[in-house]
C-alpha positions in Angstrom: 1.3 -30.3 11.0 -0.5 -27.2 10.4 0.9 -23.7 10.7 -1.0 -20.7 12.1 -1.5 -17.9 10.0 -1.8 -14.6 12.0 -1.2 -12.5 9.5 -2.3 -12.1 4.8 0.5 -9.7 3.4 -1.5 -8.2 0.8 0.0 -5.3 -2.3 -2.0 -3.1 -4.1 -2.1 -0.5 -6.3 -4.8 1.3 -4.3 -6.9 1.0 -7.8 -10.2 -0.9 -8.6 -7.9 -3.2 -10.6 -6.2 -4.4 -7.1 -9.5 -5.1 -5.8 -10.1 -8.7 -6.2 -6.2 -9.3 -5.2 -7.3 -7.3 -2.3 -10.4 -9.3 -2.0 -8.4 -13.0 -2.4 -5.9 -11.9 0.4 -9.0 -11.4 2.6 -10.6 -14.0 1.6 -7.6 -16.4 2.8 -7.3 -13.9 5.9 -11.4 -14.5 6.7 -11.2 -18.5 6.3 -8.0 -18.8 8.7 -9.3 -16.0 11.3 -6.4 -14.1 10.1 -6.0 -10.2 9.7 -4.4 -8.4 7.0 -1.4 -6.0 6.6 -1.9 -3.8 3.3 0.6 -2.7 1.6 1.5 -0.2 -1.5 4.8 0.9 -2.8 5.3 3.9 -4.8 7.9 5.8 -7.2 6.8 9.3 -8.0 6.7 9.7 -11.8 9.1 12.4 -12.2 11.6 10.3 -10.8 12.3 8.6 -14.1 13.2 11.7 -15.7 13.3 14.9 -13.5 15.6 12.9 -10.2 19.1 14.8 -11.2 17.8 18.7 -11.0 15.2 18.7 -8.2 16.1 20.2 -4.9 16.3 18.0 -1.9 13.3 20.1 -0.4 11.2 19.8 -3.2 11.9 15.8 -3.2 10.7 15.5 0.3 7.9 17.6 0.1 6.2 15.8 -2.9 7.2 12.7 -1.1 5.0 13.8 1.6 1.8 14.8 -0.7 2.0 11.4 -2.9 1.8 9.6 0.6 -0.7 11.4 2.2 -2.6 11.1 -1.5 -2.0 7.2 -1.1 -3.0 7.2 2.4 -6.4 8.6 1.2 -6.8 6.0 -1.9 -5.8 3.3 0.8 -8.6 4.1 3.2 -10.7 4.4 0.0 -9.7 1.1 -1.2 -10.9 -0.6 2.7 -14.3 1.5 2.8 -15.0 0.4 -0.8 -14.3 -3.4 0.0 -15.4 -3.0 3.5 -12.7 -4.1 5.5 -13.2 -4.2 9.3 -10.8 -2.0 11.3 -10.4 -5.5 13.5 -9.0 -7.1 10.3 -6.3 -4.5 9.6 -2.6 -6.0 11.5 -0.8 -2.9 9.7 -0.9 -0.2 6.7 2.1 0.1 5.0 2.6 2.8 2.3 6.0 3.7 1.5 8.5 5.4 -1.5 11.1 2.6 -3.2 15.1 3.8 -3.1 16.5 6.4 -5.4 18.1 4.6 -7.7 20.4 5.9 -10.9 20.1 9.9 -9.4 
């Protein structure tokens, strides 16, 4: 018996390299009249070394500008592949846990 898939979880890394992971995802999601939910998780660079002495508000608010940044490189990523707003389930882009601060 044969399942129905709805929805292709894809990750990226919102770069040229992700494209043709991008591309396969929607390649499975075309074939089985599925539509894709895109997702990229990030860790801002300074916090593998900067996490212990920055300020709650300054966390937050570079959170904020490396998401909208991503947000940008995400729509990007779906104009340059030129995926149909009716293929897109969801858009996902989100910050991983602080860990060791």
């Amino acid at each position: 018996m044969f399942e129905i898939i709805d929805t292709v979880v894809i990750g990226t890394s919102l770069t040229e390299l992700s494209d043709d992971v991008v591309r396969a995802g929607l390649g499975v999601a075309r074939a089985s009249g599925a539509r894709v939910g895109l997702v990229h998780a990030f860790q801002p660079q300074w916090a593998y070394s900067a996490g212990p002495y920055l300020t709650e508000a300054f966390i937050q608010e570079t959170l904020e500008v490396e998401k909208k940044l991503a947000e940008q490189r995400l729509a990007d990523q779906i104009a340059r592949l030129g995926i149909r707003k009716e293929e897109i389930a969801g858009k996902i882009i989100a910050y991983g846990p602080r860990t060791g601060w």
